[in-house]
N, C-alpha and C positions, 0 to 999 in steps of 0.2 A: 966039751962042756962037762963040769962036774956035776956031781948033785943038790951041791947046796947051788947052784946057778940056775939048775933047772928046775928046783923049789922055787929059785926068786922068780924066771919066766909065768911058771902056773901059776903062784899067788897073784902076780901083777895081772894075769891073763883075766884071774875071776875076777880082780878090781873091775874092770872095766868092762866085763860083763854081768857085774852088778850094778854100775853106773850107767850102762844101757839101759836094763831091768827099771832100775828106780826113775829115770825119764821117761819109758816109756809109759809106768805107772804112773807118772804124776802128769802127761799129756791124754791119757785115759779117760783121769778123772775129771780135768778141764773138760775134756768133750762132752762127760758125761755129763759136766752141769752147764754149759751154754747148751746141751740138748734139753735140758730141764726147761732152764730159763729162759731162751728163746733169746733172739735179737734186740736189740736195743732200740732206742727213739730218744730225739730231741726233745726235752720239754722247757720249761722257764719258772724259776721260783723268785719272791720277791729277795730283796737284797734287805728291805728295810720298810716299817710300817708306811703302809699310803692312807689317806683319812678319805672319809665317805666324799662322792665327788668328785675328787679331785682328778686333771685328768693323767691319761699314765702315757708313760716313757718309754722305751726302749732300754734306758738306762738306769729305770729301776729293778730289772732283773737280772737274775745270771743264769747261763745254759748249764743244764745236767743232764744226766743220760740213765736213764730209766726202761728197763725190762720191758719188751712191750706189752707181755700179759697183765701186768700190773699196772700199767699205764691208765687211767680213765679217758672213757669216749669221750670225756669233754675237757679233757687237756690242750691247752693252747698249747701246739707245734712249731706256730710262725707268727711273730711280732707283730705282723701285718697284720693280724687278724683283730687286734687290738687297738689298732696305729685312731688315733684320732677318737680313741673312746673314752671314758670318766669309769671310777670302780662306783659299782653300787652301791657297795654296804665297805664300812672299815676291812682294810686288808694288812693281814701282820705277816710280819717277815716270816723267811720262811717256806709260807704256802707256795703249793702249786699251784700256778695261775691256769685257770680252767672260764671256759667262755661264760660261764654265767655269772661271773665276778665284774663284767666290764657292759656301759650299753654305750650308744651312741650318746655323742652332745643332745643337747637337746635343741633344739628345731623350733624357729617358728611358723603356728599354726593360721591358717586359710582368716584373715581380720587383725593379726597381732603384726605389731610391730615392734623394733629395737628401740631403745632407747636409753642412754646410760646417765650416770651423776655420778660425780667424785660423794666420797663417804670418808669421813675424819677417822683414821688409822687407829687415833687413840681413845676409841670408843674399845677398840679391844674386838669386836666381833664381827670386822671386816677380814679378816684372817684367818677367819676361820668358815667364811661364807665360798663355795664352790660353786660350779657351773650346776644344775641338776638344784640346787637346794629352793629352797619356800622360806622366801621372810615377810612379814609384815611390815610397811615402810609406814614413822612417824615424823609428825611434822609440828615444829613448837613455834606459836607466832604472836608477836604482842600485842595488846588487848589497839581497839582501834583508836579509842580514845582515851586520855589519861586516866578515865576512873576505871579503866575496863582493866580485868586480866588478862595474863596471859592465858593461852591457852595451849596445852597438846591435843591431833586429830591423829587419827588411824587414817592415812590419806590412800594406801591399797593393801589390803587381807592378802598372803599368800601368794606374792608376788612371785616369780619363776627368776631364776638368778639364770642366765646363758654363756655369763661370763664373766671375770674377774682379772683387771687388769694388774698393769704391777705399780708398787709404791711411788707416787708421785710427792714432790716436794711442793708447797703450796704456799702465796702468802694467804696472813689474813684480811677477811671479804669485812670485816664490821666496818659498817657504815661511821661509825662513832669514833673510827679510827681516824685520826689524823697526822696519824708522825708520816714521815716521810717512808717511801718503799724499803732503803735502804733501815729503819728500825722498827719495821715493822716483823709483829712475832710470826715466822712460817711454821706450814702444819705439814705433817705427812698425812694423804690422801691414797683414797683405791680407787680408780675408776671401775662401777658394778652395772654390770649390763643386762635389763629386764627387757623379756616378753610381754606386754602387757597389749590391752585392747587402748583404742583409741584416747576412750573418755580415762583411763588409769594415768596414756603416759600424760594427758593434759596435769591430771590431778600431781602426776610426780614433776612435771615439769616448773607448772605453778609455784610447789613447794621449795622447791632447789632456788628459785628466781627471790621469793617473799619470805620464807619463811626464816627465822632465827636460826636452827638446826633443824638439820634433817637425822633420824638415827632408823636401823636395821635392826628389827628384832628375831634372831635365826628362830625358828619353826622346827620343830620335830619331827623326824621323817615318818610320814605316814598320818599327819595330823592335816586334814586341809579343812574343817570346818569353820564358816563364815563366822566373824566377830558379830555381834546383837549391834544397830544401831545406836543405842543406849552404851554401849561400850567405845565409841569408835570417839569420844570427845570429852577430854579430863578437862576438869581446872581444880584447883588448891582450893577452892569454895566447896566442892563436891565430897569431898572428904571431913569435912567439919558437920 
């Protein structure tokens, strides 16, 4: 072997003892920063805005993997822990889903009962009513005798909405109607399902059965103060 052959062995030799050196330095500094940063954990972020109430998925999150130092004690780990629950307050994409974002449905209490009504879609703010929310339900009915007005009634304050079904196709109920099934105008409806006390579902039941419309007015979360008596009964006379 000459010399220029035994230059090319020892350059080659330090190649790859500099290419040991620089792996083992860059497996160093790996160790040294999962020794920093510790093990990881499952957590769940939304994928996409959820609205107050509504209830949550499985499918509206995705798994990422978060440092456990940094993690929060109230980060949801397991879906399960969610499964069957409504978001409290608005939730935006994004966040980390953490246990005080979600409660249970809500329940009815020891004298209430269920009771549901279809609700006209195109009133606009059945779509936006969730399980958890507070509406005030109205009820418009015409005067009894021909000289009478009509009138609207507040027929329950802050009703408990427990459920929301999905868009139904509907014909129309007017009495005044007479074309035949086949040209009569359909509506899209939501079946809305209230906790109310006895004398409430009478009162909603009543209204669904007699009254002209029925409409939902959504409540503001955290607002539950009873309507005045004096307020609970408009007519078009009252305003003049």
């Amino acid at each position: 072997m000459n010399s220029r052959q035994r230059r090319g062995v020892i350059l080659l030799l330090l190649s790859v003892l500099c290419a040991l050196g620089a792996f083992v330095g860059v497996l160093s500094v790996i160790r040294n920063v999962e020794s920093k940063v510790g093990p990881e954990r499952t957590a769940y972020r939304l994928k996409a805005d959820v609205a107050a109430y509504q209830a949550l998925d499985p499918g509206q999150f995705e798994k990422v993997e978060i440092p456990e130092r940094w993690l929060p004690s109230t980060a949801v780990t397991d879906l399960a822990r969610v499964r069957g629950k409504i978001a409290v307050t608005p939730l935006h994409k994004g966040s980390l889903l953490q246990d005080d974002m979600a409660v249970d449905r809500p329940a009815l209490k020891p004298g209430q009962q269920e009771i549901a009504i279809m609700i006209d879609a195109a009133t606009g703010v059945a779509g936006k009513i969730n399980p958890g929310a507070r509406v005030n339900i109205y009820a418009t009915f015409e005067g009894k005798r021909s000289q009478d007005r009509p009138v609207s009634k507040v027929i329950v304050a802050n009703a408990l909405v427990i459920d929301r079904g999905k868009l139904t196709p509907l014909e129309s109920k007017d009495p005044g109607d007479t074309r035949s099934s086949s040209t009569r105008r359909a509506t899209d409806a939501v079946p809305i399902t209230f906790a109310l006390s006895t004398q409430d579902a009478q009162r909603v039941a009543y209204a669904e059965s007699f009254a002209t419309h029925v409409r939902l007015a959504l409540v503001a979360p955290g607002t539950e103060a009873d309507i005045p008596p004096a307020e609970r009964t408009y007519t078009l006379d009252g305003d003049k």
